[in-house]
TORDREN-786332 format. One record per residue: residue in one letter; x, y, z of N, C-alpha, C, O in turn; residue number from 1. Coordinates in steps of 0.2 Angstrom, whole numbers, plus 5000, padded with zeros to 4 digits. Example, Ala and Ser with C-alpha at 12.3 -4.5 7.8 and 13.67 -1.06 7.14 Angstrom:
<rs>
{'A' {5066 4972 5039} {5062 4978 5039} {5066 4984 5039} {5071 4983 5042} 1}
{'S' {5064 4989 5035} {5068 4995 5036} {5064 5000 5039} {5067 5006 5040} 2}
</rs>
This chain:
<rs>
{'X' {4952 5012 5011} {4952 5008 5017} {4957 5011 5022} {4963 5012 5020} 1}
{'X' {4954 5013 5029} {4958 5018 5033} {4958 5013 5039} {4953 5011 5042} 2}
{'X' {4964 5010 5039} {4968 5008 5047} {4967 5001 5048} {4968 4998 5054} 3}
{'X' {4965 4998 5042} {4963 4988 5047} {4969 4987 5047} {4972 4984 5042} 4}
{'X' {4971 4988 5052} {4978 4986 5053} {4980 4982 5058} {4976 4983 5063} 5}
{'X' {4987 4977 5058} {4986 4974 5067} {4988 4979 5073} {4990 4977 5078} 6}
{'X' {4988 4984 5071} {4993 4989 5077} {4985 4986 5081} {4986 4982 5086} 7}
{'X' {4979 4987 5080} {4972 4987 5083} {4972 4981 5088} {4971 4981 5094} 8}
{'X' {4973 4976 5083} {4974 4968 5088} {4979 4967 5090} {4981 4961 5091} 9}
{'X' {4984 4973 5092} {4989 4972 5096} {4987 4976 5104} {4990 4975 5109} 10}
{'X' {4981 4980 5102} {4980 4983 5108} {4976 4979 5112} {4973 4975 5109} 11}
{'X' {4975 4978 5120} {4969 4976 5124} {4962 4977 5122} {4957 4973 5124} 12}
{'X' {4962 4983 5120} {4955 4985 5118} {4951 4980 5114} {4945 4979 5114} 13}
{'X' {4957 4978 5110} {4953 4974 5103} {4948 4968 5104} {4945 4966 5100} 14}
{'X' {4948 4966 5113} {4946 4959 5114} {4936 4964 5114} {4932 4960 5113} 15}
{'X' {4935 4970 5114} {4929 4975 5113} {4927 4976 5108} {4921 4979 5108} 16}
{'X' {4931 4975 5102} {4930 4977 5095} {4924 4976 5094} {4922 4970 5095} 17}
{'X' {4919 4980 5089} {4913 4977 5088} {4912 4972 5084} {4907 4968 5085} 18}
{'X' {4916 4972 5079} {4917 4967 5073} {4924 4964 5073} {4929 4966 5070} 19}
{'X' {4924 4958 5076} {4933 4956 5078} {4935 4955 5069} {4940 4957 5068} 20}
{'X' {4930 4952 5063} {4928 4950 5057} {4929 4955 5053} {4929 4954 5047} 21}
{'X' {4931 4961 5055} {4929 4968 5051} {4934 4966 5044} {4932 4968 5038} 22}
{'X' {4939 4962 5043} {4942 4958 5036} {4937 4958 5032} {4936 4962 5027} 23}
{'X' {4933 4954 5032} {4926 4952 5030} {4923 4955 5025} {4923 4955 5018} 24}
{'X' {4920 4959 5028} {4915 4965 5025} {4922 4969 5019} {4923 4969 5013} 25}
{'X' {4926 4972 5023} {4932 4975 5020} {4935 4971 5013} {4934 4973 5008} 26}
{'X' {4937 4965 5014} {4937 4962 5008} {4931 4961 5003} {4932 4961 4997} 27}
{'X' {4926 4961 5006} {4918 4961 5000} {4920 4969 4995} {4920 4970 4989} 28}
{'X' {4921 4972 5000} {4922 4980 4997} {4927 4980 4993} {4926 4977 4988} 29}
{'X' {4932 4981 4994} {4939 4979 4990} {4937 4976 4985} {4937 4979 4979} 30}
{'X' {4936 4969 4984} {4934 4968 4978} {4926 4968 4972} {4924 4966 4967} 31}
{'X' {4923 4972 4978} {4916 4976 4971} {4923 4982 4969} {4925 4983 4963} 32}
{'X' {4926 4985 4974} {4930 4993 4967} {4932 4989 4965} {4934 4992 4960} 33}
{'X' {4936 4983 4966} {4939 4981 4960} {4939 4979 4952} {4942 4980 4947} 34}
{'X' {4932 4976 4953} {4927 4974 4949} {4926 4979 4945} {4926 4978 4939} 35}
{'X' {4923 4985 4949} {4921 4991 4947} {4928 4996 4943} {4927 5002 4941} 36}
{'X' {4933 4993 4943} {4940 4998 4940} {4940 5002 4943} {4943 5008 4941} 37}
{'X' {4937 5002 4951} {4938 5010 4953} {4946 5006 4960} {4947 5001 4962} 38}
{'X' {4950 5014 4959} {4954 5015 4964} {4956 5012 4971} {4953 5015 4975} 39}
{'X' {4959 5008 4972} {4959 5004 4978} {4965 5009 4982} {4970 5008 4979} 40}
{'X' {4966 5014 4988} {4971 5015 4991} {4970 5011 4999} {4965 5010 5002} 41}
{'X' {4977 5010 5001} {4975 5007 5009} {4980 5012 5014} {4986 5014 5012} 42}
{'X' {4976 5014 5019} {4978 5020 5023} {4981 5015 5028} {4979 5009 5028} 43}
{'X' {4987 5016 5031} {4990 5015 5039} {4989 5019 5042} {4989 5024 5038} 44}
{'X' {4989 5020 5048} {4990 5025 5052} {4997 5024 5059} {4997 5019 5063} 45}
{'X' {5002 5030 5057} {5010 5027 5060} {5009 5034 5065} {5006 5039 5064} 46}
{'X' {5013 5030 5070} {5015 5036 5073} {5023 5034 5078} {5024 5032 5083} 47}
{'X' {5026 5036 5074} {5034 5034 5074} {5037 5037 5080} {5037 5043 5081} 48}
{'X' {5042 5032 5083} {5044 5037 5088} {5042 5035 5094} {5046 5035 5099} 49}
{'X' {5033 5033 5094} {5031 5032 5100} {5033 5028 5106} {5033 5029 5112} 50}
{'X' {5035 5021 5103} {5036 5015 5103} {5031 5010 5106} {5033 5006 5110} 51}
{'X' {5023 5012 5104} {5017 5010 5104} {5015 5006 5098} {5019 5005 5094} 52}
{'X' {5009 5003 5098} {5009 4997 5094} {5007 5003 5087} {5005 5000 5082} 53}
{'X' {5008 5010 5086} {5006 5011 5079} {5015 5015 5077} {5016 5018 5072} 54}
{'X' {5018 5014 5081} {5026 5013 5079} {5030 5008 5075} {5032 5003 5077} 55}
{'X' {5030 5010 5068} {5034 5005 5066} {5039 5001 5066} {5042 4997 5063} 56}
{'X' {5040 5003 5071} {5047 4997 5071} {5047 4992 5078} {5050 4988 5081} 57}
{'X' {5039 4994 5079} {5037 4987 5083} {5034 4981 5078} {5033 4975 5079} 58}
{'X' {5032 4985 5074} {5031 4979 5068} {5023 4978 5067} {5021 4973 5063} 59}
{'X' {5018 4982 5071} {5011 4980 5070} {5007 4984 5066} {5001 4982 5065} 60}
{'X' {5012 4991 5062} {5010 4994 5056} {5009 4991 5048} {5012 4992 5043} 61}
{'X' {5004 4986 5049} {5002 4983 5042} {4996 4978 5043} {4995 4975 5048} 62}
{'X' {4993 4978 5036} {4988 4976 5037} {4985 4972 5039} {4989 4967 5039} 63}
{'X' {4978 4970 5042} {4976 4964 5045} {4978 4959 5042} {4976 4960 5036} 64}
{'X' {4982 4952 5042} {4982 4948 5041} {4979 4943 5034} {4982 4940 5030} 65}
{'X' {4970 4945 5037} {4966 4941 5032} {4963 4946 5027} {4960 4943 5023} 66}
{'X' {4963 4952 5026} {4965 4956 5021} {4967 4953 5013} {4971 4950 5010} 67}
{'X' {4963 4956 5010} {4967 4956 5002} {4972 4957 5002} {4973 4960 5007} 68}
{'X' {4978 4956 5000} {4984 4961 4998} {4983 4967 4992} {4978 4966 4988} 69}
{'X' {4987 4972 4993} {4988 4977 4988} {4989 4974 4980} {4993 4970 4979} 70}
{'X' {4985 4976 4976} {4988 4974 4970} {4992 4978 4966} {4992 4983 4970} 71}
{'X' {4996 4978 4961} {5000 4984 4960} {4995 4988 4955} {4991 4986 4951} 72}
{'X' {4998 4996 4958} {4995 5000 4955} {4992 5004 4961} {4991 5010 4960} 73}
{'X' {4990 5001 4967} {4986 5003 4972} {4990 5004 4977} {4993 4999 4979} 74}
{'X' {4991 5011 4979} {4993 5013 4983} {4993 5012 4991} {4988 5012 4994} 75}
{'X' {4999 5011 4993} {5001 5010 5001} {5001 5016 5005} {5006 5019 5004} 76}
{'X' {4997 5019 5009} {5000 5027 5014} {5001 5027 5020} {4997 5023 5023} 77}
{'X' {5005 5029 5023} {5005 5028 5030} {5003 5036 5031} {5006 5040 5028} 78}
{'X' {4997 5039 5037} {4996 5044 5039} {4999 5045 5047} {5001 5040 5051} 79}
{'X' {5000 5051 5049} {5001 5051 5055} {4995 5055 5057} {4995 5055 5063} 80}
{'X' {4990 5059 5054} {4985 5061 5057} {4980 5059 5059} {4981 5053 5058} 81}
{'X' {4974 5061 5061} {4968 5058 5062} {4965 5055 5054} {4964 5049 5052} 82}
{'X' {4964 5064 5050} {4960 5059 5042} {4968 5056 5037} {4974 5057 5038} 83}
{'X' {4964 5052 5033} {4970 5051 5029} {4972 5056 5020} {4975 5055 5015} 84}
{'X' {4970 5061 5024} {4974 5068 5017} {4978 5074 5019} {4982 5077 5015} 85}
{'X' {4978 5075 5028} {4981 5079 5031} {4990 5078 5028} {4994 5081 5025} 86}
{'X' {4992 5073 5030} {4998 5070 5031} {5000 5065 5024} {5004 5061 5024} 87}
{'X' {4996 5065 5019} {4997 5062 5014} {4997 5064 5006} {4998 5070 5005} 88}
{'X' {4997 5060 5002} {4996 5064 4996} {4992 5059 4992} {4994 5057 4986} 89}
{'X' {4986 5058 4997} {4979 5055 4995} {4976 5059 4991} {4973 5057 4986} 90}
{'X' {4977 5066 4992} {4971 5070 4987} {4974 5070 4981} {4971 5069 4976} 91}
{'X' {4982 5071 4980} {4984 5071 4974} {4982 5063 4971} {4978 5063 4967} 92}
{'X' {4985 5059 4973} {4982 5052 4970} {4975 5052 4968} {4973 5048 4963} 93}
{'X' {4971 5056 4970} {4964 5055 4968} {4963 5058 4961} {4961 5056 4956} 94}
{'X' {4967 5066 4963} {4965 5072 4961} {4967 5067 4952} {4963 5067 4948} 95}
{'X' {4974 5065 4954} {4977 5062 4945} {4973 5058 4942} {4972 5057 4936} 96}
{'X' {4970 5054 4948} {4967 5045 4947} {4958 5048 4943} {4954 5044 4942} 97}
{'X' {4956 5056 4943} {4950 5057 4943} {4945 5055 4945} {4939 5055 4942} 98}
{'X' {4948 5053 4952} {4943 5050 4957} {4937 5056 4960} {4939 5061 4962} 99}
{'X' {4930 5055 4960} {4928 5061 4962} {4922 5057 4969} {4919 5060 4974} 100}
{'X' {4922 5051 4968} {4921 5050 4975} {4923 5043 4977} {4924 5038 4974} 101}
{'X' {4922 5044 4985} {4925 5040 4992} {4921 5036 4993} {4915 5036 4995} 102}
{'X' {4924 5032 4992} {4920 5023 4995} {4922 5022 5004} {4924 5016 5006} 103}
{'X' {4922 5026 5009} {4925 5021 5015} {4923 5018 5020} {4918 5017 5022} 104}
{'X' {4929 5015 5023} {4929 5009 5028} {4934 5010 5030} {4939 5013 5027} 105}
{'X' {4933 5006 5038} {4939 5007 5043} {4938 5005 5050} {4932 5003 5052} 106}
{'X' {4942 5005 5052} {4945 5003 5059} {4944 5012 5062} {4947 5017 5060} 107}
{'X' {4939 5012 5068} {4938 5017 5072} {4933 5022 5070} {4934 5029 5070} 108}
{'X' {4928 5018 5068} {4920 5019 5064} {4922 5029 5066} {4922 5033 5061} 109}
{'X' {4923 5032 5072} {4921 5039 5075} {4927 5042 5073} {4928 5048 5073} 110}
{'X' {4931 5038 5072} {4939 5045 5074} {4943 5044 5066} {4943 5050 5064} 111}
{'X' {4945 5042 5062} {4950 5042 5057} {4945 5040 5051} {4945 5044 5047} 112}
{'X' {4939 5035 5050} {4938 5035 5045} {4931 5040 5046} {4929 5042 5041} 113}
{'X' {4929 5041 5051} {4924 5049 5050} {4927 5056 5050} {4924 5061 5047} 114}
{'X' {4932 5055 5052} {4936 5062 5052} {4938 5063 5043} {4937 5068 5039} 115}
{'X' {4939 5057 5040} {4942 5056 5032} {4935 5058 5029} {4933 5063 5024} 116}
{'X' {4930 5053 5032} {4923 5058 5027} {4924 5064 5028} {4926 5067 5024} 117}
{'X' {4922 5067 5034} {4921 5075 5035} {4928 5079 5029} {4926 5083 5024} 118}
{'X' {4933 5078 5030} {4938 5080 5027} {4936 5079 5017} {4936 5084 5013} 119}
{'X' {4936 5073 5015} {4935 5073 5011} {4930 5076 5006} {4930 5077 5000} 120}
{'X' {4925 5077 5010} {4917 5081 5008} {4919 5089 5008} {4918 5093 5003} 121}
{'X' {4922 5090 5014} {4924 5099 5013} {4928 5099 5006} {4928 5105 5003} 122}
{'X' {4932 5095 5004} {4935 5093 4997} {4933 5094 4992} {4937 5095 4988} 123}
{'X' {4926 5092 4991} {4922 5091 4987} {4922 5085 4984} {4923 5085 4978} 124}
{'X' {4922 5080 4986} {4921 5072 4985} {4914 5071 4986} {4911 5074 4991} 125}
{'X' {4912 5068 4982} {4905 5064 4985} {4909 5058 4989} {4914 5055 4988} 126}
{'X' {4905 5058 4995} {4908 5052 4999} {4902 5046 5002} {4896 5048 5002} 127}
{'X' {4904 5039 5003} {4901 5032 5005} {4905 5031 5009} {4911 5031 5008} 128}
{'X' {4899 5031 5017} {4902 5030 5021} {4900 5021 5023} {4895 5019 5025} 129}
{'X' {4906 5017 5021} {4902 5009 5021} {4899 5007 5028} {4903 5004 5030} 130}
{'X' {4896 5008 5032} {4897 5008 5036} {4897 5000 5039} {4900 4998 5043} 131}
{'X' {4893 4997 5036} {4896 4988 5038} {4904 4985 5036} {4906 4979 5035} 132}
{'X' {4907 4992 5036} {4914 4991 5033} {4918 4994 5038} {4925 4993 5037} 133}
{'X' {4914 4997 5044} {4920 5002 5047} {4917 4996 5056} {4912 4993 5057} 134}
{'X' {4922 4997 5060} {4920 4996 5068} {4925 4999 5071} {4930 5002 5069} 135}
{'X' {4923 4998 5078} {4926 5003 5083} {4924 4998 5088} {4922 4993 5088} 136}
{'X' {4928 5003 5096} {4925 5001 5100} {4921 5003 5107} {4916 5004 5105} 137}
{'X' {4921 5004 5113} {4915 5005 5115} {4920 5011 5118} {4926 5010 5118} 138}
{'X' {4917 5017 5121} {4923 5024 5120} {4917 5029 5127} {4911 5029 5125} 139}
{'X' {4920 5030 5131} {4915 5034 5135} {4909 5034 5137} {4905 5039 5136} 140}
{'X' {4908 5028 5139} {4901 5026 5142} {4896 5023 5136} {4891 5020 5137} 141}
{'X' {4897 5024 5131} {4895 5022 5124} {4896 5014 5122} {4902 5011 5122} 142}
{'X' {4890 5011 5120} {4893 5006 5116} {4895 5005 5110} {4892 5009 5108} 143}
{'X' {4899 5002 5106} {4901 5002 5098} {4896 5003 5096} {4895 5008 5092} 144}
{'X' {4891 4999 5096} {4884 5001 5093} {4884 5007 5094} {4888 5010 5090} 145}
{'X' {4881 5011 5097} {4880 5019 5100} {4884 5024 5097} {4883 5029 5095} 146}
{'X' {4891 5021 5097} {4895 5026 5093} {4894 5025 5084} {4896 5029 5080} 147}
{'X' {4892 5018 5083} {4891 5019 5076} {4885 5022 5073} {4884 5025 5067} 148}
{'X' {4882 5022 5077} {4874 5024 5075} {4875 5033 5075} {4873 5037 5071} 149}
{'X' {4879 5035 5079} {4881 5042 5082} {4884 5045 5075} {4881 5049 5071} 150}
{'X' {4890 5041 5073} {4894 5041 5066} {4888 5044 5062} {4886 5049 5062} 151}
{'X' {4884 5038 5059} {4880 5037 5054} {4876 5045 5052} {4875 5047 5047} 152}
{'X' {4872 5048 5061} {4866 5054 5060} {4872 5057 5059} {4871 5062 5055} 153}
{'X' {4877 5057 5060} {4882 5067 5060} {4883 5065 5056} {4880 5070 5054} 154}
{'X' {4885 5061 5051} {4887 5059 5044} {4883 5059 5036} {4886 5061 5030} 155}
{'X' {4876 5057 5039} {4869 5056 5035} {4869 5061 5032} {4870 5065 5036} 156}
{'X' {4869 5065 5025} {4866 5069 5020} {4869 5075 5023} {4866 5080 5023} 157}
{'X' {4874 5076 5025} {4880 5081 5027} {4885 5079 5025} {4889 5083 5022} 158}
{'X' {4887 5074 5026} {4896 5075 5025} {4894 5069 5020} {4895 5070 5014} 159}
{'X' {4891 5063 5021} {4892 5057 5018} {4886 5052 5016} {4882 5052 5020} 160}
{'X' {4885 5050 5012} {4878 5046 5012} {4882 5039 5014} {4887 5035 5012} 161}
{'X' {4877 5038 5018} {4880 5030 5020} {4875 5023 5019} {4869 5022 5021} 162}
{'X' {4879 5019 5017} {4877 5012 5014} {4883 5006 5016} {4889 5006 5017} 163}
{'X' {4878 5000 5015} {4881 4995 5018} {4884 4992 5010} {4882 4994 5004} 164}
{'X' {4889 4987 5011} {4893 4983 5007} {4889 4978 5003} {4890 4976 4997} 165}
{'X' {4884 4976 5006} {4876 4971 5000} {4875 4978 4997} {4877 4979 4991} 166}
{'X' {4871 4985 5000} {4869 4987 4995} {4873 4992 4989} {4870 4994 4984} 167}
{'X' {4880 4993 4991} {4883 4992 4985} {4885 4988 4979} {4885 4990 4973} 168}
{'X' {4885 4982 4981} {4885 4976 4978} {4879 4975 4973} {4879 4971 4967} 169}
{'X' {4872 4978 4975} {4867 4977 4972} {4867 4979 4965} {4861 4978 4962} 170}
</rs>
Protein backbone atom coordinates (compact mmCIF):
# COMPACT_ATOMS: atom_id res chain seq x y z
CA UNK A 1 0.00 0.00 0.00
CA UNK A 2 2.20 3.07 -1.37
CA UNK A 3 1.04 6.77 -0.12
CA UNK A 4 -2.92 6.80 0.95
CA UNK A 5 -2.18 9.12 2.97
CA UNK A 6 -3.79 12.69 4.21
CA UNK A 7 -0.69 14.73 3.09
CA UNK A 8 -2.94 14.07 -0.48
CA UNK A 9 -6.37 15.58 0.97
CA UNK A 10 -4.29 18.16 2.30
CA UNK A 11 -3.30 19.44 -1.00
CA UNK A 12 -5.90 21.57 -3.44
CA UNK A 13 -5.34 19.10 -5.93
CA UNK A 14 -7.23 16.53 -4.11
CA UNK A 15 -10.77 18.29 -4.94
CA UNK A 16 -9.36 16.45 -8.90
CA UNK A 17 -8.69 13.21 -7.46
CA UNK A 18 -10.14 10.46 -9.50
CA UNK A 19 -11.20 8.37 -6.73
CA UNK A 20 -11.80 10.82 -3.64
CA UNK A 21 -13.02 6.77 -2.29
CA UNK A 22 -9.56 5.38 -3.11
CA UNK A 23 -9.99 3.88 1.11
CA UNK A 24 -12.44 1.56 -0.50
CA UNK A 25 -11.03 -0.53 -2.90
CA UNK A 26 -7.68 -0.30 -0.73
CA UNK A 27 -9.37 -1.58 2.29
CA UNK A 28 -11.07 -4.69 -0.06
CA UNK A 29 -7.36 -5.36 -0.89
CA UNK A 30 -5.82 -5.24 2.61
CA UNK A 31 -8.09 -7.42 3.74
CA UNK A 32 -8.10 -10.44 0.77
CA UNK A 33 -3.92 -10.56 1.82
CA UNK A 34 -5.00 -10.74 4.90
CA UNK A 35 -7.26 -13.37 4.52
CA UNK A 36 -4.66 -14.78 2.26
CA UNK A 37 -1.56 -14.72 5.20
CA UNK A 38 0.23 -12.65 2.78
CA UNK A 39 2.31 -9.61 4.06
CA UNK A 40 0.55 -6.40 4.58
CA UNK A 41 3.33 -3.31 4.35
CA UNK A 42 1.91 0.34 4.31
CA UNK A 43 4.30 2.94 2.45
CA UNK A 44 4.31 6.94 3.56
CA UNK A 45 5.91 9.12 1.60
CA UNK A 46 7.91 11.99 3.85
CA UNK A 47 9.73 14.61 2.77
CA UNK A 48 11.06 16.30 5.94
CA UNK A 49 12.27 19.66 6.20
CA UNK A 50 10.01 20.96 3.53
CA UNK A 51 7.41 22.31 5.50
CA UNK A 52 4.88 21.00 2.78
CA UNK A 53 1.86 18.76 3.56
CA UNK A 54 4.46 15.54 2.97
CA UNK A 55 6.55 17.06 6.19
CA UNK A 56 6.09 15.55 9.07
CA UNK A 57 5.68 17.72 11.62
CA UNK A 58 2.87 19.30 9.81
CA UNK A 59 1.12 16.37 10.71
CA UNK A 60 -0.50 15.08 7.43
CA UNK A 61 2.09 12.05 7.21
CA UNK A 62 -0.44 9.24 7.91
CA UNK A 63 -2.83 7.29 6.79
CA UNK A 64 -6.15 8.24 5.31
CA UNK A 65 -8.38 8.28 7.96
CA UNK A 66 -10.81 5.54 6.72
CA UNK A 67 -8.28 3.12 6.08
CA UNK A 68 -7.62 -0.16 8.07
CA UNK A 69 -5.24 0.43 10.71
CA UNK A 70 -1.87 -1.55 10.65
CA UNK A 71 -2.10 -4.85 12.42
CA UNK A 72 1.04 -5.92 14.43
CA UNK A 73 3.36 -7.49 12.53
CA UNK A 74 2.84 -5.24 9.48
CA UNK A 75 5.13 -2.94 8.90
CA UNK A 76 4.97 0.96 8.80
CA UNK A 77 7.77 2.80 6.06
CA UNK A 78 8.06 6.22 5.60
CA UNK A 79 10.10 6.79 1.94
CA UNK A 80 11.48 9.89 0.86
CA UNK A 81 11.73 8.73 -2.76
CA UNK A 82 9.64 8.27 -5.62
CA UNK A 83 9.45 4.06 -5.34
CA UNK A 84 9.13 2.52 -1.99
CA UNK A 85 12.61 0.34 -1.89
CA UNK A 86 15.18 3.17 -2.81
CA UNK A 87 14.96 4.82 0.74
CA UNK A 88 13.66 1.77 2.55
CA UNK A 89 14.34 -1.58 3.67
CA UNK A 90 11.21 -2.88 1.96
CA UNK A 91 13.24 -5.36 -0.02
CA UNK A 92 14.90 -6.69 3.09
CA UNK A 93 11.29 -7.07 4.71
CA UNK A 94 10.17 -8.97 1.72
CA UNK A 95 13.48 -10.63 1.04
CA UNK A 96 13.03 -12.39 5.25
CA UNK A 97 9.02 -12.38 4.98
CA UNK A 98 9.71 -14.78 1.53
CA UNK A 99 7.63 -12.56 -0.34
CA UNK A 100 8.11 -13.19 -4.05
CA UNK A 101 5.45 -11.15 -5.33
CA UNK A 102 3.66 -7.55 -5.16
CA UNK A 103 0.19 -6.97 -4.79
CA UNK A 104 -0.02 -2.93 -5.44
CA UNK A 105 -2.08 0.20 -4.88
CA UNK A 106 -1.69 3.66 -4.20
CA UNK A 107 -2.13 7.16 -4.27
CA UNK A 108 -0.44 8.62 -7.75
CA UNK A 109 -1.59 5.67 -10.15
CA UNK A 110 1.90 7.25 -12.51
CA UNK A 111 4.55 8.40 -10.14
CA UNK A 112 5.26 6.35 -6.77
CA UNK A 113 3.06 3.35 -7.07
CA UNK A 114 4.33 2.79 -10.93
CA UNK A 115 7.75 3.69 -10.19
CA UNK A 116 7.47 0.78 -7.23
CA UNK A 117 6.10 -1.80 -9.96
CA UNK A 118 8.91 -0.88 -12.30
CA UNK A 119 11.58 -1.11 -9.45
CA UNK A 120 10.18 -4.04 -8.11
CA UNK A 121 10.11 -6.35 -11.40
CA UNK A 122 13.78 -5.26 -12.19
CA UNK A 123 14.09 -6.98 -8.60
CA UNK A 124 12.69 -9.88 -9.74
CA UNK A 125 9.22 -9.78 -7.98
CA UNK A 126 6.29 -10.88 -9.85
CA UNK A 127 4.25 -7.76 -9.47
CA UNK A 128 -0.04 -6.95 -9.37
CA UNK A 129 -0.48 -3.80 -10.35
CA UNK A 130 -4.30 -3.34 -8.57
CA UNK A 131 -5.22 -0.92 -10.57
CA UNK A 132 -8.79 -0.19 -9.13
CA UNK A 133 -6.63 0.31 -6.10
CA UNK A 134 -4.35 3.04 -7.33
CA UNK A 135 -5.74 6.93 -8.32
CA UNK A 136 -4.16 10.05 -9.44
CA UNK A 137 -4.94 13.05 -10.74
CA UNK A 138 -5.25 14.87 -13.94
CA UNK A 139 -1.40 15.94 -14.75
CA UNK A 140 -0.57 17.88 -18.11
CA UNK A 141 -3.31 18.09 -20.09
CA UNK A 142 -4.34 14.45 -19.35
CA UNK A 143 -7.20 13.17 -17.62
CA UNK A 144 -6.82 10.78 -14.54
CA UNK A 145 -8.55 8.43 -16.67
CA UNK A 146 -5.82 8.90 -19.43
CA UNK A 147 -2.95 8.69 -17.09
CA UNK A 148 -4.44 5.54 -15.73
CA UNK A 149 -5.09 3.86 -18.84
CA UNK A 150 -1.20 5.13 -19.84
CA UNK A 151 -0.05 3.37 -16.37
CA UNK A 152 -1.89 0.27 -17.31
CA UNK A 153 -0.18 -0.28 -21.41
CA UNK A 154 3.58 0.67 -19.97
CA UNK A 155 2.92 -1.63 -17.28
CA UNK A 156 0.93 -4.57 -19.03
CA UNK A 157 3.17 -7.79 -19.43
CA UNK A 158 6.53 -5.78 -18.81
CA UNK A 159 6.91 -4.75 -15.50
CA UNK A 160 3.32 -5.76 -14.05
CA UNK A 161 0.37 -7.85 -14.85
CA UNK A 162 -2.41 -5.79 -13.80
CA UNK A 163 -5.91 -6.76 -12.15
CA UNK A 164 -8.67 -5.16 -10.41
CA UNK A 165 -9.63 -6.00 -6.53
CA UNK A 166 -13.08 -8.28 -7.76
CA UNK A 167 -10.70 -10.13 -9.79
CA UNK A 168 -8.42 -11.01 -7.19
CA UNK A 169 -11.10 -11.77 -4.82
CA UNK A 170 -12.33 -14.34 -7.32
Amino acid sequence: MVDVQESFRARAEWAQIADPKIAEPVNRLVRLARASGDLVVWVLHTEPGSQGVFDPAQGHVRLLEELERPEPGEPVLHKTSHNAFTTTNLQQLLTEAGVRELMLCGIRTEQCVETTARVGSDLGYRVVFVTDATTTNPLGGLTAQEIIERTETVLRDRFARIATVAELGA
